[in-house]
Backbone as CSV, one residue per row, in Angstrom:
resi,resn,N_x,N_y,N_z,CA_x,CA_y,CA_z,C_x,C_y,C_z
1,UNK,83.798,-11.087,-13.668,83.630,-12.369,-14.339,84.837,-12.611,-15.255
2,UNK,85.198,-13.939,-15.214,86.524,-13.925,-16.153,85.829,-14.156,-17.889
3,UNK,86.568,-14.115,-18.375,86.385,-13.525,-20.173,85.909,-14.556,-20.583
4,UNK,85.703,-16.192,-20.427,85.009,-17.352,-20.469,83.848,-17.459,-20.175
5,UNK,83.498,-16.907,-18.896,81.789,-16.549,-18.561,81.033,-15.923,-19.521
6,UNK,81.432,-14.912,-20.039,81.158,-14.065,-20.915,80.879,-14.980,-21.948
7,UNK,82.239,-15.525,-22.744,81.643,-16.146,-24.229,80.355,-17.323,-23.793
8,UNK,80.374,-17.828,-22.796,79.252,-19.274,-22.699,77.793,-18.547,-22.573
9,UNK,78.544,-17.090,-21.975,76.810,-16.562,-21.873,76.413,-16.137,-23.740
10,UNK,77.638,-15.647,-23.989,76.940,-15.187,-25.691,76.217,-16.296,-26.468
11,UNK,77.549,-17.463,-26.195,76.977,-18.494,-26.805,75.224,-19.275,-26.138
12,UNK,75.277,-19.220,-25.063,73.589,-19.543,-24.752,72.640,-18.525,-24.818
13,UNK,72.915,-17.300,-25.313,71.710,-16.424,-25.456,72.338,-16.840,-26.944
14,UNK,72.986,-16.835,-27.696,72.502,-16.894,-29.363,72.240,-18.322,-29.909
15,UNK,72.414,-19.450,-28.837,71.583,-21.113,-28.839,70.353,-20.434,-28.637
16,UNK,69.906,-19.891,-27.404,68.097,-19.690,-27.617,67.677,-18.973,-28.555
17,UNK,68.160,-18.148,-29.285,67.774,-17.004,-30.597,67.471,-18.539,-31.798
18,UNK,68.630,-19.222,-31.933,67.972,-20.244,-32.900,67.268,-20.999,-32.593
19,UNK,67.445,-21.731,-31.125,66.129,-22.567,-30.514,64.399,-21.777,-30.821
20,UNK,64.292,-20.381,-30.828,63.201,-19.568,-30.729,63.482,-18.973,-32.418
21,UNK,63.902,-19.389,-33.075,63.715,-19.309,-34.322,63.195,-16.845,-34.740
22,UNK,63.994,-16.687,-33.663,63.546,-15.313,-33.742,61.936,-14.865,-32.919
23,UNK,61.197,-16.317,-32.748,60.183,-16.159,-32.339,59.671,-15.203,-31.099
24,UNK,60.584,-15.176,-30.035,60.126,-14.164,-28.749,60.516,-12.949,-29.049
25,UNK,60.442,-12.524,-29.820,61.098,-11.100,-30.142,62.028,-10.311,-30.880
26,UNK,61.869,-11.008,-31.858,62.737,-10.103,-33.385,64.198,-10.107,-32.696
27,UNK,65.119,-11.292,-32.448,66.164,-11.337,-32.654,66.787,-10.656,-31.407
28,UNK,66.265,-10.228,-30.087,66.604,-9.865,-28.966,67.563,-10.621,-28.029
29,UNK,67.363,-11.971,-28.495,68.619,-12.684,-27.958,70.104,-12.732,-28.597
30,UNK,70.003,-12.788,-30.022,71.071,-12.695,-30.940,71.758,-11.665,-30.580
31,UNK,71.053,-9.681,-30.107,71.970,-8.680,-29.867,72.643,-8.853,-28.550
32,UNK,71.954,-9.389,-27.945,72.250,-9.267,-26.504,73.581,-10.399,-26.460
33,UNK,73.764,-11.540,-27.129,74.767,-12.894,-27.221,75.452,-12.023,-27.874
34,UNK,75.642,-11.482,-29.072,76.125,-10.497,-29.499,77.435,-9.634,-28.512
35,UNK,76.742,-9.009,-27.982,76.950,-8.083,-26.542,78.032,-8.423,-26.334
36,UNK,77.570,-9.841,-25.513,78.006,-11.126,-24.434,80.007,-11.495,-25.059
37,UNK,79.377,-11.514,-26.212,80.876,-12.273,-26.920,82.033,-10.455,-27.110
38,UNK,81.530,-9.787,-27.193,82.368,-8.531,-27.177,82.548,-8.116,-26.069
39,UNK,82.412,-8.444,-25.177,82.774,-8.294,-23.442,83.956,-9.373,-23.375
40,UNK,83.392,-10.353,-23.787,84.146,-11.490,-23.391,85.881,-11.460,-24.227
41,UNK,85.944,-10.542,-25.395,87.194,-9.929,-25.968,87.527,-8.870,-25.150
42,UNK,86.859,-8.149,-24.878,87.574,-6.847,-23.964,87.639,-7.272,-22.604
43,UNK,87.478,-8.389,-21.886,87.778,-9.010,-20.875,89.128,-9.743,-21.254
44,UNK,88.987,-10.460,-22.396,89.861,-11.489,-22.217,91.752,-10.425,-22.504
45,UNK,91.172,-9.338,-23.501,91.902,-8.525,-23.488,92.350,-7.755,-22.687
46,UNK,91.987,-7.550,-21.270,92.191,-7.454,-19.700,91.916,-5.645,-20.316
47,UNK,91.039,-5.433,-21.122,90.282,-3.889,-21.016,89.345,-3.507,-20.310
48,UNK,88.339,-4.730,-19.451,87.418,-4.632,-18.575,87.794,-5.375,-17.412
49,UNK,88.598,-5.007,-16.475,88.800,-5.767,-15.272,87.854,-5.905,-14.449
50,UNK,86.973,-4.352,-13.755,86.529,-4.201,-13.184,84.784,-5.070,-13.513
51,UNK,84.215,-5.663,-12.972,82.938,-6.249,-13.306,81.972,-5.137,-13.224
52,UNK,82.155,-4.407,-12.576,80.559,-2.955,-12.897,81.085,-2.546,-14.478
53,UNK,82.483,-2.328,-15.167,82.735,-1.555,-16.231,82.687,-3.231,-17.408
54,UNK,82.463,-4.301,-17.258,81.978,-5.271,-17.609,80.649,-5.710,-17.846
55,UNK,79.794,-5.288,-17.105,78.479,-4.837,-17.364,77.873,-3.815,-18.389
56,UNK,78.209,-2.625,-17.605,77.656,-1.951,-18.212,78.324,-1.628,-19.995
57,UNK,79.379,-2.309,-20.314,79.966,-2.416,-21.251,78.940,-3.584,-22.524
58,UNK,78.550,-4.614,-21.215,77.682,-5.513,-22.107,76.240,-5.116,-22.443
59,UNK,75.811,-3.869,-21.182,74.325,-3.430,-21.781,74.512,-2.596,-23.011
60,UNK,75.601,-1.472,-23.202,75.583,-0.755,-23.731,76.095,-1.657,-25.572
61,UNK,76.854,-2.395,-24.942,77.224,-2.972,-26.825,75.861,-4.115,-26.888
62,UNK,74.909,-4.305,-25.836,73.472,-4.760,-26.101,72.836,-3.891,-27.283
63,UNK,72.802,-2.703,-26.244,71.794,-1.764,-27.021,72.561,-0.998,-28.364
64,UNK,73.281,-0.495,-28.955,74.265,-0.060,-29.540,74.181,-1.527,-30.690
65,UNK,74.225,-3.257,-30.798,74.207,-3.974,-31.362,72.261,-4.284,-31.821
66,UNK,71.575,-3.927,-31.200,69.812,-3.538,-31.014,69.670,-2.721,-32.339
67,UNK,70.199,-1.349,-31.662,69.737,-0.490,-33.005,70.795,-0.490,-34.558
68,UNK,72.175,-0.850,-34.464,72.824,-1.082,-35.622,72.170,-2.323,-36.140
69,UNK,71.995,-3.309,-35.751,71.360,-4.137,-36.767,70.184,-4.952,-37.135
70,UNK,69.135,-4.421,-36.217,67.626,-4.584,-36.235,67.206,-4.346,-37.520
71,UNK,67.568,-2.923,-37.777,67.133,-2.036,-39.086,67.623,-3.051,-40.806
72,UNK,68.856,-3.156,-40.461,69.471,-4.633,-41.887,68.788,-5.828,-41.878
73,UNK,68.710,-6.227,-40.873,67.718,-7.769,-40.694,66.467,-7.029,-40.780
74,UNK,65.708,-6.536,-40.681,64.397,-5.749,-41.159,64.377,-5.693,-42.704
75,UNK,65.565,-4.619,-43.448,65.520,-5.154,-44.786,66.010,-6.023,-45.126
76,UNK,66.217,-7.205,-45.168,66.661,-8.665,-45.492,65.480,-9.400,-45.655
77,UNK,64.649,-9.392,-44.745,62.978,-9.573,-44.406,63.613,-11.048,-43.263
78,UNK,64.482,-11.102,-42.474,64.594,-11.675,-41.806,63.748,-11.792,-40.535
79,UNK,63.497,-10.205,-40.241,62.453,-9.721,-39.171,61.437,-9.357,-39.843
80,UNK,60.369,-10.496,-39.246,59.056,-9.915,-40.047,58.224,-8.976,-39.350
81,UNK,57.677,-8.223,-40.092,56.782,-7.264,-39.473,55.172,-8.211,-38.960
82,UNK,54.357,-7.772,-37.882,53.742,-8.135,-37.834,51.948,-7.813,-38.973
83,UNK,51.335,-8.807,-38.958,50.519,-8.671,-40.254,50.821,-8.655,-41.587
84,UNK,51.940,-9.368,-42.019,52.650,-9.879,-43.159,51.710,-9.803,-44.173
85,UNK,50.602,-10.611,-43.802,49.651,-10.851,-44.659,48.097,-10.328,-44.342
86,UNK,47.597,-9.396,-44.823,46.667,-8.769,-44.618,45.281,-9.873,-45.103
87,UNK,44.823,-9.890,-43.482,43.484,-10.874,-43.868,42.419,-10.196,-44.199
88,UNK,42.540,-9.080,-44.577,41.003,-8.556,-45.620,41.726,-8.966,-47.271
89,UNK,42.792,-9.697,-47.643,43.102,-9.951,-48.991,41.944,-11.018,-49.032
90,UNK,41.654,-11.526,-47.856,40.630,-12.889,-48.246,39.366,-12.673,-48.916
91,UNK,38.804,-11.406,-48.688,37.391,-10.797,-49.312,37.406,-11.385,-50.690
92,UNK,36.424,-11.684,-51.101,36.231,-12.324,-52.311,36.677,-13.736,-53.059
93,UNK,37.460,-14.141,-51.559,37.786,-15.492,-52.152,36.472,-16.658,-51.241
94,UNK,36.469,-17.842,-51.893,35.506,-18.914,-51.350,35.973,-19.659,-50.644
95,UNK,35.099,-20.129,-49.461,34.990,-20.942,-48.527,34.304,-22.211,-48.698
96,UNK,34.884,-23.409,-47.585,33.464,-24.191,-47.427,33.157,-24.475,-46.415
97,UNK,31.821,-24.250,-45.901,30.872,-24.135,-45.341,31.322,-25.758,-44.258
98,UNK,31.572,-25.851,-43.060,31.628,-27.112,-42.379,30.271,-27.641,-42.230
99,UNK,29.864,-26.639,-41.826,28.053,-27.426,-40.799,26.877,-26.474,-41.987
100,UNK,25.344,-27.272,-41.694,24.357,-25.992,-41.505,24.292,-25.054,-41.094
101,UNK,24.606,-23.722,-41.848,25.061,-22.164,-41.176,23.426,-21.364,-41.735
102,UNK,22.462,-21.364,-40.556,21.581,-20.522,-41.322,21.761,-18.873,-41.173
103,UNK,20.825,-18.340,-41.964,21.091,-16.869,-41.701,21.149,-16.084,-41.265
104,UNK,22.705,-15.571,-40.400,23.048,-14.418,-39.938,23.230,-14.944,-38.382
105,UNK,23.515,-16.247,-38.694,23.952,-17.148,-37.601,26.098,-17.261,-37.615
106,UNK,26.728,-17.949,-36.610,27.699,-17.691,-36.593,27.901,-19.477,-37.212
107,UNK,29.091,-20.066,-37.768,29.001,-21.209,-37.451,30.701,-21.392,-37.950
108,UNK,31.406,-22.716,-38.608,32.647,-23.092,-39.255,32.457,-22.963,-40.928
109,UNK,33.586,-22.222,-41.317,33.551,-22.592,-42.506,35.211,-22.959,-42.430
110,UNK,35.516,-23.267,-43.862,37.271,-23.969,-44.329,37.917,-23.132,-45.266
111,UNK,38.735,-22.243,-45.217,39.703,-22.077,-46.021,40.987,-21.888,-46.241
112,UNK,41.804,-22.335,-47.475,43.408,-22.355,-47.437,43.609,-23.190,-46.030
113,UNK,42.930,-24.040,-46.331,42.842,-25.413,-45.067,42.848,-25.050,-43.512
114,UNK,42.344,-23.766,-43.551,42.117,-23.546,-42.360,40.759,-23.353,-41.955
115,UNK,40.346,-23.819,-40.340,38.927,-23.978,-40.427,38.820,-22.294,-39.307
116,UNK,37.894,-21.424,-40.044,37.450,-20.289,-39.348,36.061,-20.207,-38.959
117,UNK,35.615,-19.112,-38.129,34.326,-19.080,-37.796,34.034,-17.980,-38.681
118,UNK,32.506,-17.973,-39.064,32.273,-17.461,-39.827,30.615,-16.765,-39.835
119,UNK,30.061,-15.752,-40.436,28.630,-15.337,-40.489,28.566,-15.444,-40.955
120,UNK,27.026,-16.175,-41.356,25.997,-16.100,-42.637,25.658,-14.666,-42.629
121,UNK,26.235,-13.963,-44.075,25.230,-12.454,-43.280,24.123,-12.418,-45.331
122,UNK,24.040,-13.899,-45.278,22.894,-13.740,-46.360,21.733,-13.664,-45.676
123,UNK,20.514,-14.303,-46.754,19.005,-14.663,-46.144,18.768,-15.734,-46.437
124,UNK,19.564,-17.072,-46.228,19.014,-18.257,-46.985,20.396,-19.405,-46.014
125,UNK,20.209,-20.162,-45.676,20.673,-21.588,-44.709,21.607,-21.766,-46.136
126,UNK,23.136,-22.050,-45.749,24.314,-22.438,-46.206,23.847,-24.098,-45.816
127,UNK,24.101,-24.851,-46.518,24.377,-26.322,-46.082,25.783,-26.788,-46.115
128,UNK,25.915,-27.751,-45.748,26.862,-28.133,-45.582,28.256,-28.670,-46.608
129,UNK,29.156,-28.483,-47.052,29.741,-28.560,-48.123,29.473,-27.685,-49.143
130,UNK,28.717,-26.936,-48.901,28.494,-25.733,-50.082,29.484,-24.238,-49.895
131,UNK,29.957,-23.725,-51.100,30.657,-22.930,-51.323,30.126,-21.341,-51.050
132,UNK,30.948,-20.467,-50.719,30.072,-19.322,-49.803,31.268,-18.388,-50.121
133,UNK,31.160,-16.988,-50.465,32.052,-15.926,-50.771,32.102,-14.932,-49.642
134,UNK,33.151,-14.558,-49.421,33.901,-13.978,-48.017,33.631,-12.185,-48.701
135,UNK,32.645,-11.930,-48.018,32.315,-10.499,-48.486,33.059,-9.737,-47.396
136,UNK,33.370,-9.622,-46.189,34.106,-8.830,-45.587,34.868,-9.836,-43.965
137,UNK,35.517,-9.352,-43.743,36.610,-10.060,-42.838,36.735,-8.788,-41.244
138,UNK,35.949,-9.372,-40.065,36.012,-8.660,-38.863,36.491,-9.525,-38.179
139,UNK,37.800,-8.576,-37.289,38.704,-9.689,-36.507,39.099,-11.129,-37.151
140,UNK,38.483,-11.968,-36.496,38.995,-13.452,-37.105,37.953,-14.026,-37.401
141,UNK,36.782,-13.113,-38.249,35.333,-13.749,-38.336,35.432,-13.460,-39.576
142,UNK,34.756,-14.678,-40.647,34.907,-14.482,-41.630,33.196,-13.545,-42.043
143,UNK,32.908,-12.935,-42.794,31.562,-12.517,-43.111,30.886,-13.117,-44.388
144,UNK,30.569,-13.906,-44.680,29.779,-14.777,-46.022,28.488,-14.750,-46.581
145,UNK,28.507,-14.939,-47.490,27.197,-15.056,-48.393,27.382,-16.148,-49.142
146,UNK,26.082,-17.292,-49.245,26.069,-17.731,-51.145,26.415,-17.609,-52.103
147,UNK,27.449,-18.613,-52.532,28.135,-18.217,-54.026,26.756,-18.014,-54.616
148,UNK,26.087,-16.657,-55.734,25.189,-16.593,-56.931,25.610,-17.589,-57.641
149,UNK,26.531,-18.075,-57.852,26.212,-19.150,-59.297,26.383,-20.125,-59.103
150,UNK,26.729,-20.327,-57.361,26.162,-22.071,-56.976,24.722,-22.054,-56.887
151,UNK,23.951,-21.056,-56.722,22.544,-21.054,-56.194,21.704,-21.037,-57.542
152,UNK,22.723,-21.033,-58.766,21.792,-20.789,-60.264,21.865,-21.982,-60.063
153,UNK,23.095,-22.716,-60.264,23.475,-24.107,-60.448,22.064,-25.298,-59.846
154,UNK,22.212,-25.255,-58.747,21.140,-25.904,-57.600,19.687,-26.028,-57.882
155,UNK,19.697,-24.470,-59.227,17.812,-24.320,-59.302,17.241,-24.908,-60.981
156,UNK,18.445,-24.958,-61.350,18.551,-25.149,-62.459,17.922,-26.668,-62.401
157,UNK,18.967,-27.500,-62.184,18.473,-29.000,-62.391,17.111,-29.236,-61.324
């Protein structure tokens, strides 16, 4: 391949790395375009004539560009780890209740504007718009009970 092929390929694998915002895979296109453009100097520099020693020149400064700088963009926090945010932090914070959720039934509740599914795992029918505390978090199910001091509130008047 002449030393031009090379840079258009670096340059369209590191266009899809920003098109994919890092998204398909922690920056796998960036090493590999990476690669692409250092072939395309040792080509243009007539150090890789041969196209098999052009190749394997581009897997190897692939992988070799993989592990030198995965690890720096990792501490930068450029590459995020997956589970950033641990959804058992939600335990103890409040929800609201979308529908009639009776007890130990599955139904919608809302929080941090997101709408999740959720268990009643009290003994008493959630209504609707009422506030409910996230006692434990399985998979993407929230686990709930009755706020106590909406239920003083309610008996009171």
């Amino acid at each position: 391949m002449l030393w031009w092929h090379w840079s258009i390929m670096g340059l369209i694998l590191i266009g899809l790395e920003i098109l994919t915002l890092g998204g398909l895979g922690n920056f796998y296109f960036l090493f590999f375009g990476v690669a692409a453009l250092m072939v395309s100097a040792l080509t243009w520099l007539s150090l890789t004539e041969a196209a098999w020693l052009q190749w394997l020149s581009f897997v190897v400064f692939g992988i070799i560009s993989l592990f030198a700088m995965k690890k720096p963009l990792q501490g930068t926090g450029f590459i995020r780890e997956k589970d950033e945010v641990p959804v058992d932090s939600m335990v103890g914070e409040f929800a609201t209740v979308l529908e009639n959720l009776d007890a130990q039934r599955i139904g919608k509740v809302e929080l941090h504007g997101t709408s999740w599914t959720a268990r009643n795992a009290g003994t008493s029918t959630l209504g609707k718009g009422s506030q409910a505390k996230v006692i434990r978090v399985e998979g993407l199910t929230l686990w709930i009970q009755a706020d106590p001091m909406t239920q003083e509130e309610s008996h009171v008047g």
